[in-house]
ROVO-955738 format. One line per field, with one value per residue (C-alpha): residue number from 1; residue in one letter; x, y, z. Coordinates in nm, 3 decimals, padded with zeros to 5 digits, always signed. Layout:
BEGIN
lose	c(NUM; ...)
paro	c(A; ...)
xx	c(X; ...)
yy	c(Y; ...)
zz	c(Z; ...)
END
This chain:
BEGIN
lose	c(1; 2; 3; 4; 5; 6; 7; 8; 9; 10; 11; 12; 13; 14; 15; 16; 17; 18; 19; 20; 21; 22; 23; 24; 25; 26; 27; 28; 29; 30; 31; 32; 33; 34; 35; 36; 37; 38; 39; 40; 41; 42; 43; 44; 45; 46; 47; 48; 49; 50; 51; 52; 53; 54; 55; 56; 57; 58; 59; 60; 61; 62; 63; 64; 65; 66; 67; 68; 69; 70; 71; 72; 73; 74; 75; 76; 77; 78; 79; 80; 81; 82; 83; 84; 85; 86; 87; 88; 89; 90; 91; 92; 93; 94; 95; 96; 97; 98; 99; 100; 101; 102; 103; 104; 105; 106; 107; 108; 109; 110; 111; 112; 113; 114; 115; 116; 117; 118; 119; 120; 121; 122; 123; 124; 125; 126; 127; 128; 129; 130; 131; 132; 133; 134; 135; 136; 137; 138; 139; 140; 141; 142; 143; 144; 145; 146; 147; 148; 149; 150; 151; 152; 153; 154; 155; 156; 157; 158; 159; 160; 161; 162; 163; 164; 165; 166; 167; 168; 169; 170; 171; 172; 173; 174; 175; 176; 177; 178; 179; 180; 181; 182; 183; 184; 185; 186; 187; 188; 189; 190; 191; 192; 193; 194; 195; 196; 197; 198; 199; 200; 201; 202; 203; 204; 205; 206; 207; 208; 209; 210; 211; 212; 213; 214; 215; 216; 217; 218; 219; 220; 221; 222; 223; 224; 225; 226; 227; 228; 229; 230; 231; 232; 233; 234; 235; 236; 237; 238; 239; 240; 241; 242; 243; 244; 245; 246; 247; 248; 249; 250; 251; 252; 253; 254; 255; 256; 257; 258; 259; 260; 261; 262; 263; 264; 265; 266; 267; 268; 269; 270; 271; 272; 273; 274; 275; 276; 277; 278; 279; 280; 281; 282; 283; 284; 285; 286; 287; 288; 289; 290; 291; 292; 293; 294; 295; 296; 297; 298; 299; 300)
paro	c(X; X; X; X; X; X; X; X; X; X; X; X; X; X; X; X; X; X; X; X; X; X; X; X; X; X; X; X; X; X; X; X; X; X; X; X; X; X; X; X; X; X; X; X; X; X; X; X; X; X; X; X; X; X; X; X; X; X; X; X; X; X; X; X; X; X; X; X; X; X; X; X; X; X; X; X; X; X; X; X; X; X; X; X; X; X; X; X; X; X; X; X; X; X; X; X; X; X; X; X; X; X; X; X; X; X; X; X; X; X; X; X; X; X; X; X; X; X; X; X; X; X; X; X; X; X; X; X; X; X; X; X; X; X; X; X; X; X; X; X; X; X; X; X; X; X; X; X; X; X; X; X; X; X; X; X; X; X; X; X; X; X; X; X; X; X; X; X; X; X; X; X; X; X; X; X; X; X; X; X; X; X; X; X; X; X; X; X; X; X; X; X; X; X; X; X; X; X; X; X; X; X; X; X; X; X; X; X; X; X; X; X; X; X; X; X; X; X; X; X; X; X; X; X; X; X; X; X; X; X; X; X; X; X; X; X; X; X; X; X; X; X; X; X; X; X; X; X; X; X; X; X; X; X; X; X; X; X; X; X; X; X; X; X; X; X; X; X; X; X; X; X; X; X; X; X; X; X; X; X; X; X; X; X; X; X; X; X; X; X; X; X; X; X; X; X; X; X; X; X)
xx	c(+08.306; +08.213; +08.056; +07.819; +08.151; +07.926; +07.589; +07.522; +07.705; +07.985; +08.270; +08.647; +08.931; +09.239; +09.611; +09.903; +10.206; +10.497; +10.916; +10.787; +10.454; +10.166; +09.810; +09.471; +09.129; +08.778; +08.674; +08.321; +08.301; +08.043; +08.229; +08.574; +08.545; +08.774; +08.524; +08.858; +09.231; +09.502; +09.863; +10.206; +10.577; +10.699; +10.934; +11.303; +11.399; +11.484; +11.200; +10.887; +10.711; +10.737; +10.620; +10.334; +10.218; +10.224; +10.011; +09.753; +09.755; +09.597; +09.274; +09.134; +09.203; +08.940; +08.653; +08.354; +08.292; +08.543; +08.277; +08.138; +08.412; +08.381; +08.694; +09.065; +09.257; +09.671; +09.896; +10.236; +10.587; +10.723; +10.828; +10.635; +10.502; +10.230; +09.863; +10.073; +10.147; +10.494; +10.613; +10.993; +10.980; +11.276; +11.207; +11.148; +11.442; +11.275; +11.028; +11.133; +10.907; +10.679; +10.337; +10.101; +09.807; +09.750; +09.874; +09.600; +09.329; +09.414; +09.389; +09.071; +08.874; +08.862; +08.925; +09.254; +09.396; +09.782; +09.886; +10.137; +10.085; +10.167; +09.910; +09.648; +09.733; +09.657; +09.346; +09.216; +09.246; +09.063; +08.770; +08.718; +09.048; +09.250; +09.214; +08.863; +08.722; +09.056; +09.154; +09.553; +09.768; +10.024; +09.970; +10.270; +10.390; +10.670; +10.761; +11.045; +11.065; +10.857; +10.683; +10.382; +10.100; +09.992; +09.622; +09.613; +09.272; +09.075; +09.252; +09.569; +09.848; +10.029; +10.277; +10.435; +10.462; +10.232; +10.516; +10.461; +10.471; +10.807; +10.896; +11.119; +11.402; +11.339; +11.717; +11.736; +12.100; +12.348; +12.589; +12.441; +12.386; +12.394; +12.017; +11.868; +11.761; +12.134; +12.124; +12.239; +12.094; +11.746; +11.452; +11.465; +11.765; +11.788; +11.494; +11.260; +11.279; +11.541; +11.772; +11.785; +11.805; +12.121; +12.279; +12.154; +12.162; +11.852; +11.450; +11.301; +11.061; +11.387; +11.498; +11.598; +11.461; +11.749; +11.694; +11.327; +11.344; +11.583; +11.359; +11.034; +11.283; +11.455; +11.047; +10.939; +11.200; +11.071; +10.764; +10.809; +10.972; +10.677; +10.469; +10.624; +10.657; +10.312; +10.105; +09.934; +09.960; +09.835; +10.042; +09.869; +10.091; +10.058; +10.331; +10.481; +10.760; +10.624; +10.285; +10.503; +10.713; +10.424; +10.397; +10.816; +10.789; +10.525; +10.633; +10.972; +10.859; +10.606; +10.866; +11.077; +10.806; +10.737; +11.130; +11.147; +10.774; +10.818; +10.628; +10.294; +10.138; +10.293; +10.287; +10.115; +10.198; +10.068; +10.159; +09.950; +09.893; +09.676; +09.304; +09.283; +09.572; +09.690; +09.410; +09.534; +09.687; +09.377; +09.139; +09.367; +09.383; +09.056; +09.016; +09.260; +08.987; +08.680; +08.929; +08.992; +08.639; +08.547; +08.312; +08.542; +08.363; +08.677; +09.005; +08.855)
yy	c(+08.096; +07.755; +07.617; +07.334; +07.179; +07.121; +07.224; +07.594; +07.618; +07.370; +07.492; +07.338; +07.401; +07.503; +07.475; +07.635; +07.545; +07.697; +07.788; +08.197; +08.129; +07.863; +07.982; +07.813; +07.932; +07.859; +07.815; +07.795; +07.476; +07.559; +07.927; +07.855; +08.208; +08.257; +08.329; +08.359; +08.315; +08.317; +08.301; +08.306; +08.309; +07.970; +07.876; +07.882; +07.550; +07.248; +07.118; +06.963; +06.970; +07.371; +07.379; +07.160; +07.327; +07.692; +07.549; +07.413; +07.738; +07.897; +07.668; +07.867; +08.210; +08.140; +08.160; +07.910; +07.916; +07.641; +07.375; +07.454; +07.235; +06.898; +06.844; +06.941; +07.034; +07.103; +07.237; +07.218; +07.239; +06.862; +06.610; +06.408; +06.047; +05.942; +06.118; +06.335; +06.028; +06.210; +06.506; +06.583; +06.963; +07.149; +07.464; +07.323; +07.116; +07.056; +06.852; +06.493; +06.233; +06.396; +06.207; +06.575; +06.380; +06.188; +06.427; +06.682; +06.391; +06.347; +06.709; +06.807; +06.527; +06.577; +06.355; +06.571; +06.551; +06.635; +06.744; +06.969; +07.344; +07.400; +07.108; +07.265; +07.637; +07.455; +07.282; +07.602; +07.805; +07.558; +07.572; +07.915; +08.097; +08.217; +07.821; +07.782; +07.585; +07.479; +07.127; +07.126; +07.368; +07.413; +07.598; +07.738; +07.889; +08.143; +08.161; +08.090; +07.783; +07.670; +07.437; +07.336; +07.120; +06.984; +06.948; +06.741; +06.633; +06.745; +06.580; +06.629; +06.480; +06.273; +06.041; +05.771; +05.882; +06.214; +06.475; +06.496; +06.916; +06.986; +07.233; +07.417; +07.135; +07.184; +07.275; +07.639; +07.702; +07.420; +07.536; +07.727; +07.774; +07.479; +07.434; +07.353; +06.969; +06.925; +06.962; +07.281; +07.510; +07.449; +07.652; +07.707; +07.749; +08.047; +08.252; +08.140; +08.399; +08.185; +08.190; +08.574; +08.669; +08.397; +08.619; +09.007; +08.947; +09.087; +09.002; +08.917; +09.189; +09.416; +09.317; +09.531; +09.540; +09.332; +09.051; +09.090; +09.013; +08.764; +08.570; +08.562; +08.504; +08.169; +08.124; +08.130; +07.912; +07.655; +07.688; +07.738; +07.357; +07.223; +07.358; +07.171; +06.843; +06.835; +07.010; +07.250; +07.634; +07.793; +07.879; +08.044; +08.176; +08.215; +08.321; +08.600; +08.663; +08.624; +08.809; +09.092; +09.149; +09.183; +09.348; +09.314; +08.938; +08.844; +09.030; +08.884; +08.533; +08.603; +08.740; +08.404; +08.136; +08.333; +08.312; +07.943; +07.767; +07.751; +07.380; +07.439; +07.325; +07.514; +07.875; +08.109; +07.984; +08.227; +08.306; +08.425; +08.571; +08.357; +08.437; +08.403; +08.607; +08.553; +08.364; +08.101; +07.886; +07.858; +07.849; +07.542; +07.382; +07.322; +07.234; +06.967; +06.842; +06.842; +06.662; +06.372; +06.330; +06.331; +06.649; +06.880; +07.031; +07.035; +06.837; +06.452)
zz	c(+08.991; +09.034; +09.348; +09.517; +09.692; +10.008; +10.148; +10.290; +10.616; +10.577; +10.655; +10.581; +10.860; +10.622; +10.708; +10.518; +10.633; +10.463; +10.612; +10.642; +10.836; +10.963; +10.853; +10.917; +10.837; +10.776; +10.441; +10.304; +10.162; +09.875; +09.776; +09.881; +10.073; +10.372; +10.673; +10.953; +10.966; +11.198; +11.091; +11.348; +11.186; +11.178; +11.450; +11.398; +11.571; +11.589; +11.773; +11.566; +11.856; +11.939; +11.563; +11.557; +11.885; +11.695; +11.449; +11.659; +11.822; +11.539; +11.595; +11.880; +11.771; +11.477; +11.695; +11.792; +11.407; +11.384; +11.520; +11.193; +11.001; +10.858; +10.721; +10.730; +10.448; +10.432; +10.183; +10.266; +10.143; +10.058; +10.024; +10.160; +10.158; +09.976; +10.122; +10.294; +10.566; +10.695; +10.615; +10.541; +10.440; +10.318; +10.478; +10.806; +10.931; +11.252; +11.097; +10.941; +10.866; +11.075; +11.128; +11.106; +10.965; +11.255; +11.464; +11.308; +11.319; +11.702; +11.764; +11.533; +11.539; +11.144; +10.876; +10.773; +10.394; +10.305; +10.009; +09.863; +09.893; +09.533; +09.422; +09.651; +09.447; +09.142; +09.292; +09.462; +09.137; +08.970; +09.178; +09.219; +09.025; +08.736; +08.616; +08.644; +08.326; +08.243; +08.217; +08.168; +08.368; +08.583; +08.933; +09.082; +09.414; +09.382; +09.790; +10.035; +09.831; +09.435; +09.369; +09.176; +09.097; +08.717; +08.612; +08.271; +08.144; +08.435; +08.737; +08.922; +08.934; +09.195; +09.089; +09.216; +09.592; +09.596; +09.522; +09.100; +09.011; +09.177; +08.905; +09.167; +09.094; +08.721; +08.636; +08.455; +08.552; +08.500; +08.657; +08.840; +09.266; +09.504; +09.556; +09.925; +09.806; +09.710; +09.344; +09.131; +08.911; +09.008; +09.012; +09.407; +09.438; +09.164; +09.203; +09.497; +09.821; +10.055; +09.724; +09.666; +10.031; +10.038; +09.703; +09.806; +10.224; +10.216; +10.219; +09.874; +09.915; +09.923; +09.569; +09.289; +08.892; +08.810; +09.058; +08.993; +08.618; +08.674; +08.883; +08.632; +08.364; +08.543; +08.624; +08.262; +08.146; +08.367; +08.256; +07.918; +07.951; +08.130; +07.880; +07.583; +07.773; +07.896; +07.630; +07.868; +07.783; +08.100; +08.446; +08.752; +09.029; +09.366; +09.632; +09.824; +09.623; +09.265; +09.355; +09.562; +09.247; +09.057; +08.696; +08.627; +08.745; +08.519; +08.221; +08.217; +08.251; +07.977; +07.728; +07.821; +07.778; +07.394; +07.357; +07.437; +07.408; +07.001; +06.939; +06.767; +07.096; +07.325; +07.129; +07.317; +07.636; +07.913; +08.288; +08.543; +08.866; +09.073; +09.079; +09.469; +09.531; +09.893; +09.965; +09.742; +10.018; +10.263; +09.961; +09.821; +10.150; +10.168; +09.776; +09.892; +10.155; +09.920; +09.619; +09.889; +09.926; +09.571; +09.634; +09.417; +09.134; +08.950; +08.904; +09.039)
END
């Protein structure tokens, strides 16, 4: 693993905000270990309010250790502006434009850094995961919703407003499903956990072999595309549904990206399951802290 992120002690005050659950922890800032976390089902309403005050909630059931932080880190579903300003996500009606950086900064007392949840997966993973050492990949979370975040030569990327990785509105169906951003045939809106339990009326975690092979399949095409565009040969996935499905999931996205990653460069293409597990969020929440500070040892 690689550390020295921040001195002995340090802790970073992590937020995960997803349309499933909030989570927020304390994360060792020189380790990336999780040292306490709180998590609450995100509100079904309308109200940003009710939602931000759930969240906040979470602060005081991690304990006086939470004086400990210096910083605030938050992955969360997008889009959103650029640094995370507002926040529009697609999972969480209630919440458009919605200032949570300053809200957070008001709150915490923290300097508090935004970023997608997907692009702090790929951050956290390579600081301490699956992608550690690496210098081109693609991080992924397989979820209520995809999305993703794309290392090339060492650093992430952001694009033009923040929201570069969306591979969840990579189109693997053409005519395929009406997606939730308004499109059809994307990624999300074929094989994330919102899509199947739309098609089966039931939970992800409920699915059968055939939806579950489906689902790395539509995922390895994706990838498989992202691979040959961007010359990278490595995706790390994190997420309730792709990490739940497990073994099935992985092996039929593998046997896709062979089938369709045929360039010289992007032979040998490989998927895996994130390093951190479910502690990929909170870890990558705080990577996203330490990366706006220039103290991560990985990805500047």
């Amino acid at each position: 693993m690689t550390a020295g992120a921040g001195p002995a002690g340090e802790t970073v005050l992590a937020v995960d905000i997803g349309g499933t659950k909030l989570a927020a922890g304390l994360v060792d800032a020189a380790g990336g270990r999780i040292l306490a976390r709180a998590a609450v089902p995100t509100p079904r309403t309308g109200d940003g309010e009710l939602v931000f005050a759930a969240l906040v909630g979470l602060f005081e059931r991690l304990g006086a250790d939470r004086a400990s932080a210096r910083l605030c880190g938050v992955g969360s579903g997008g889009p959103m502006t650029a640094s995370g300003e507002r926040l529009s996500p697609v999972h969480i009606p209630a919440w458009r434009a919605f200032p949570l950086r300053r809200r957070l900064e008001e709150v915490t007392g923290l300097s508090v850094f935004v970023d997608n949840d997907a692009k702090a997966v790929a951050l956290g993973e390579g600081w301490v995961g699956a992608a550690t050492g690496v210098g081109a990949y693609i991080g992924m979370v397989v979820s209520t919703g995809i999305g993703g975040g794309i290392v090339l030569d060492g650093r992430l990327l952001d694009g033009r407003a923040g929201n570069a990785g969306h591979i969840g509105h990579v189109v693997v169906e053409p005519d395929g499903r009406p997606c939730f951003c308004g499109g059809r045939g994307c990624l999300e809106g074929e094989a994330s956990g919102r899509a199947i339990e739309a098609v089966t009326g039931r939970p992800a975690a409920e699915a059968g072999p055939d939806i579950v092979r489906r689902c790395g399949t539509l995922v390895g095409r994706a990838v498989a595309s992202v691979a040959s565009l961007l010359d990278l040969d490595l995706a790390v996935v994190a997420g309730s549904v792709a990490l739940g499905f497990g073994g099935p999931f992985f092996a039929a996205a593998q046997a896709e990206i062979d089938a369709r990653a045929r360039l010289d460069f992007s032979r040998g293409a490989r998927i895996r399951p994130a390093g951190l597990g479910a502690d990929a969020p909170l870890v990558g929440a705080a990577a996203v802290a330490l990366h706006g500070t220039g103290r991560l040892p990985c990805c500047p």
